[in-house]
C-alpha positions as CSV (number, residue, x, y, z in Angstrom):
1,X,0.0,0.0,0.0
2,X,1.7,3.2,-1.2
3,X,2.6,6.0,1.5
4,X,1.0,8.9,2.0
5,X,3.7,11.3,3.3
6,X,2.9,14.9,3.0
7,X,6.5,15.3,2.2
8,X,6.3,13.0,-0.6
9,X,4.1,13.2,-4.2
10,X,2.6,10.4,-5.9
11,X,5.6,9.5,-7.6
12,X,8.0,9.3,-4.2
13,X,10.1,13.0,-5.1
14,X,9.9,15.6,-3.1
15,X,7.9,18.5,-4.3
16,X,10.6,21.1,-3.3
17,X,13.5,19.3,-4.7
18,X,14.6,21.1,-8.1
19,X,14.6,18.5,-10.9
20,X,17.5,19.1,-13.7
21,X,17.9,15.8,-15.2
22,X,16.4,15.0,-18.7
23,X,15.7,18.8,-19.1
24,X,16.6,19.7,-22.3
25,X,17.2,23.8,-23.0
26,X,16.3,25.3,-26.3
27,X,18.2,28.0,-27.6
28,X,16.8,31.7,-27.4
29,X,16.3,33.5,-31.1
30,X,19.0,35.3,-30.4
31,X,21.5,32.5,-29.8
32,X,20.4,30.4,-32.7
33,X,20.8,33.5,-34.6
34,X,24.5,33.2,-33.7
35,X,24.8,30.0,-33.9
36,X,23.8,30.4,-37.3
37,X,25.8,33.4,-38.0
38,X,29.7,31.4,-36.6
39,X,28.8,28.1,-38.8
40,X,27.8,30.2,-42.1
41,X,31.5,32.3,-41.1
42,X,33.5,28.8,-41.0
43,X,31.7,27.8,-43.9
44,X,33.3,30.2,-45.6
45,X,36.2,29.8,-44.3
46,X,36.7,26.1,-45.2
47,X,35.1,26.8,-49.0
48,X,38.3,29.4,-49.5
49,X,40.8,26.7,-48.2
50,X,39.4,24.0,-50.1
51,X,39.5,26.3,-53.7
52,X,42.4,28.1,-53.2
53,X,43.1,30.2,-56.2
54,X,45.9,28.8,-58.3
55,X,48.5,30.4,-60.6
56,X,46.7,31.0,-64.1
57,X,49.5,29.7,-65.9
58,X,50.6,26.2,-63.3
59,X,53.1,24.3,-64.7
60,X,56.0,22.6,-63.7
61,X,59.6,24.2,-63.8
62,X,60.9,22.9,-66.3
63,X,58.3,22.8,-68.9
64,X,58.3,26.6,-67.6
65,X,61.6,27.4,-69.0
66,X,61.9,25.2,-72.4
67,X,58.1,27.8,-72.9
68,X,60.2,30.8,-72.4
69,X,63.1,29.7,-74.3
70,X,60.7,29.2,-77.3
71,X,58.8,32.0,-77.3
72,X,61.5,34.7,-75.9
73,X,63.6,33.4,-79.1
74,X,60.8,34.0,-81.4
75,X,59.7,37.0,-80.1
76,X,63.2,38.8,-80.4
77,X,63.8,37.4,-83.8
78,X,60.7,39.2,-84.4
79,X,61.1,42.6,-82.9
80,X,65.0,42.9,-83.6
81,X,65.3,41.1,-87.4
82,X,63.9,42.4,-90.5
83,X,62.6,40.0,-92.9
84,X,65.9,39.1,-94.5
85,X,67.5,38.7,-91.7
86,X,65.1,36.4,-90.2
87,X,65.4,34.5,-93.8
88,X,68.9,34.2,-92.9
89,X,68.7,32.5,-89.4
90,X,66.1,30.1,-90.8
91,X,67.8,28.5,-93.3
92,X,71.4,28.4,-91.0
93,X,69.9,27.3,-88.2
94,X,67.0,25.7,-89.5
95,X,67.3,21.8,-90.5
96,X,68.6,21.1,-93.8
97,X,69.2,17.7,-95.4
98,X,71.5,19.0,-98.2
99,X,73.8,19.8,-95.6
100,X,74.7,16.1,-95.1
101,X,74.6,15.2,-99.2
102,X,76.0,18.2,-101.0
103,X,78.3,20.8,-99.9
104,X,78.8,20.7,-96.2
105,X,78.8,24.2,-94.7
106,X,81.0,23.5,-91.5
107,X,80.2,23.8,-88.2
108,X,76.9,24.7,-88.5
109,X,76.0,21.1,-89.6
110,X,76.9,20.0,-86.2
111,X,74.3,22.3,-84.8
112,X,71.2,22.9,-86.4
113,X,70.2,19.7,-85.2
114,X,69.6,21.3,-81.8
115,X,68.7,24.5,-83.1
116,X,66.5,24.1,-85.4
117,X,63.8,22.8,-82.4
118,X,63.6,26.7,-81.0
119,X,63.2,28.5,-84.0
120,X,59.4,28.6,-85.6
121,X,58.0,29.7,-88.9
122,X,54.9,32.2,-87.1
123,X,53.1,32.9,-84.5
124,X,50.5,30.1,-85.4
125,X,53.3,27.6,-85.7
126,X,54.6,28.6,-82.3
127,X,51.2,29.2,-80.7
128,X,50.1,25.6,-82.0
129,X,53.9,24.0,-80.8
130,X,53.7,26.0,-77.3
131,X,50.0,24.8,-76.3
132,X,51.0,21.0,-77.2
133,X,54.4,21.5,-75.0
134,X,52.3,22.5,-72.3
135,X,49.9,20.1,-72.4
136,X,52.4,17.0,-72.7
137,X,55.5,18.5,-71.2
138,X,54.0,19.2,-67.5
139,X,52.6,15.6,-67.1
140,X,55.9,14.3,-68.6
141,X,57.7,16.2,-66.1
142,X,55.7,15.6,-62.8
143,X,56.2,11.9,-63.8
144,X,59.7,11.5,-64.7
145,X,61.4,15.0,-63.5
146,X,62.5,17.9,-65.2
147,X,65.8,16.3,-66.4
148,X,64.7,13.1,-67.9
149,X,62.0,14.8,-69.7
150,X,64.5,17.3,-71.4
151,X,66.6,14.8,-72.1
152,X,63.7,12.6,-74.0
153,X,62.6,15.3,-76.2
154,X,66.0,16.6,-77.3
155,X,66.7,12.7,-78.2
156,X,62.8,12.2,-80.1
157,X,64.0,16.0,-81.8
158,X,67.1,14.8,-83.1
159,X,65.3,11.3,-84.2
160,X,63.0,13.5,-86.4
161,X,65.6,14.8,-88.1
162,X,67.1,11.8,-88.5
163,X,64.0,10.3,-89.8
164,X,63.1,13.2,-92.0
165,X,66.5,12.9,-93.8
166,X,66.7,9.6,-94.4
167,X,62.7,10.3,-96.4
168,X,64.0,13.0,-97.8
169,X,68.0,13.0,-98.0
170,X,68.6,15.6,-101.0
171,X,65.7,18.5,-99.8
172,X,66.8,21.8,-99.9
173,X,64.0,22.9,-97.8
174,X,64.6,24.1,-94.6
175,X,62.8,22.3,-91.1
176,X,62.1,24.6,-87.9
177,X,60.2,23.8,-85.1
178,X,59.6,21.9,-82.0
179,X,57.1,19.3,-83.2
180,X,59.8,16.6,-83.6
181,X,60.4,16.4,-79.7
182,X,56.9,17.3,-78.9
183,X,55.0,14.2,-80.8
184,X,58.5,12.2,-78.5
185,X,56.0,13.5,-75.4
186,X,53.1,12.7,-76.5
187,X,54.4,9.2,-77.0
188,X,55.5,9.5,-73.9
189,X,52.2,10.5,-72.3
190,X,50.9,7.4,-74.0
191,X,53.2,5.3,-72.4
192,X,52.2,6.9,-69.2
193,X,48.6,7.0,-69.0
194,X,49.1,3.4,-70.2
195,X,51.3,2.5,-67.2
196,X,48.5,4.2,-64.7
197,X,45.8,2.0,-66.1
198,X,44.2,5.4,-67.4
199,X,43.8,4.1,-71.4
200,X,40.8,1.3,-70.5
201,X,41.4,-2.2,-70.7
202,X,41.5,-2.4,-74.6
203,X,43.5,-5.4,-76.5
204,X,45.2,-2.6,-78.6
205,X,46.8,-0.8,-76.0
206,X,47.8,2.1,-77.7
207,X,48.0,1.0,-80.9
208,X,44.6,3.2,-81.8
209,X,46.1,6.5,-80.5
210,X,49.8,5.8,-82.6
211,X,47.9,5.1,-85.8
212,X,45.6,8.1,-85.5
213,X,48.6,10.6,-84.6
214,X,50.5,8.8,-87.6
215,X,47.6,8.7,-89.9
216,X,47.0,12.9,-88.7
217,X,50.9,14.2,-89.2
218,X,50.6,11.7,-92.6
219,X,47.3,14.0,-93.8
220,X,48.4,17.7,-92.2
221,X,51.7,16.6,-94.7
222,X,50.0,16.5,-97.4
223,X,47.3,19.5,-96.9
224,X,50.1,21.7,-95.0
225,X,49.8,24.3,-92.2
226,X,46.7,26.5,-91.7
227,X,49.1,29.4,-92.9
228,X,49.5,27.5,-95.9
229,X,53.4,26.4,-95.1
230,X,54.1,22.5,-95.7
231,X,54.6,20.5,-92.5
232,X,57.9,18.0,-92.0
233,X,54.9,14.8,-91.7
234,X,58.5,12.8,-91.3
235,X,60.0,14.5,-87.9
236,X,56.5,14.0,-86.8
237,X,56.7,10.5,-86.9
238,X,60.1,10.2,-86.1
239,X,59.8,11.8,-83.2
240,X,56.6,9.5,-82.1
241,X,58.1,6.5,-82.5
242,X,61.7,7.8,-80.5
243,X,59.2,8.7,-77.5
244,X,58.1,5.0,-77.8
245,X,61.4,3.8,-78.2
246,X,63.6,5.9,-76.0
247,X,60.9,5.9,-73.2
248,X,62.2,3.4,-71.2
249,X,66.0,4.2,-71.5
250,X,65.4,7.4,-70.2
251,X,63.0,6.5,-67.0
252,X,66.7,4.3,-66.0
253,X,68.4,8.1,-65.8
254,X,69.7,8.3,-62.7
């Protein structure tokens, strides 16, 4: 039989004791207001450090530099040479097979292999050469380092030339431009996406994307340069299959 205590309520607490537990306080307007208020603050806060602005132009050092040697050399060929005179660095320091068949003009010979991959016809040409090095040189160099990527597209440059002689051996036309050792990247890019497991699981490998680059320099060849100019199809894909071929010599570069 239950008491009945004055002291005591139906439920057996004291009617003076203060009860706290399993009170739950709501928030005024004011403090939700706040509340409100501090989390849109960090919000914000967290959005900027999550999309921090970056550079406009962010590429690796490297690829940086070989972009400012190719443009800063046209650019002051263009504002310090007039038309003959920039004639006249073309075709000595330009790639010329007769150099190698007919009469040999010296030291120059030994040089205009390298050369000829910084000097460019236009601003089109160089536009056109300067996007592609940027777009295949930084990956190249993030995966294999500044070094190893310089030294693979001098090598796929100088295996354009090679190839491009040996197609044409007796032209007198002269070869500028840096698309020898740029299609040596993209081979290179190839060979990397491939190696990442970033080209699918085809049977072909990248068989698909070397006949389409060969079957595209073969057809610009024959229809030339949007300026009209003819296009060295040869360096092209010389310097494709060099990237292919030197790829793996040059990741061993210590």
């Amino acid at each position: 039989m239950p008491m009945n205590d004055e002291k005591h309520n139906g439920n057996g607490h004291d009617p003076d004791e203060k009860r706290t537990d399993n009170v739950i306080r709501i928030p005024t307007l004011a403090e939700r207001d706040k509340m409100r208020r501090e989390q849109e603050k960090q919000w914000r806060k967290d959005y900027k450090a999550a999309n921090k602005a970056e550079p406009m132009i962010n590429l690796p050092p490297v690829t940086k530099i070989m972009l400012i040697a190719i443009i800063g050399i046209h650019l002051a060929l263009t504002l310090f040479t007039n038309e003959v005179q920039l004639y006249w660095v073309h075709e000595h320091f330009g790639f010329k097979p007769a150099y190698y068949t007919g009469d040999f003009p010296g030291w120059i010979a030994l040089i205009v292999p390298f050369t000829y991959m910084f000097l460019h016809g236009g601003w089109m040409h160089l536009g056109m050469n300067a996007a592609m090095l940027a777009a295949f040189g930084a990956g190249i160099e993030q995966w294999m380092g500044g070094k190893r990527m310089v030294i693979l597209f001098i090598a796929c440059g100088l295996a354009a030339c090679l190839f491009h002689f040996i197609l044409s051996p007796f032209s007198q036309q002269t070869m500028i431009g840096a698309s020898g050792g740029i299609s040596g990247l993209f081979a290179a890019v190839l060979i990397m996406l491939q190696s990442q497991g970033r080209l699918g699981a085809g049977r072909y490998g990248i068989l698909p994307f070397a006949a389409l680059w060969v079957g595209l320099s073969f057809v610009f060849g024959l229809l030339g340069g949007p300026d009209g100019s003819p296009i060295a199809w040869a360096a092209h894909i010389g310097g494709f299959f060099a990237g292919l071929v030197f790829i793996r010599p040059v990741l061993k570069i210590r």
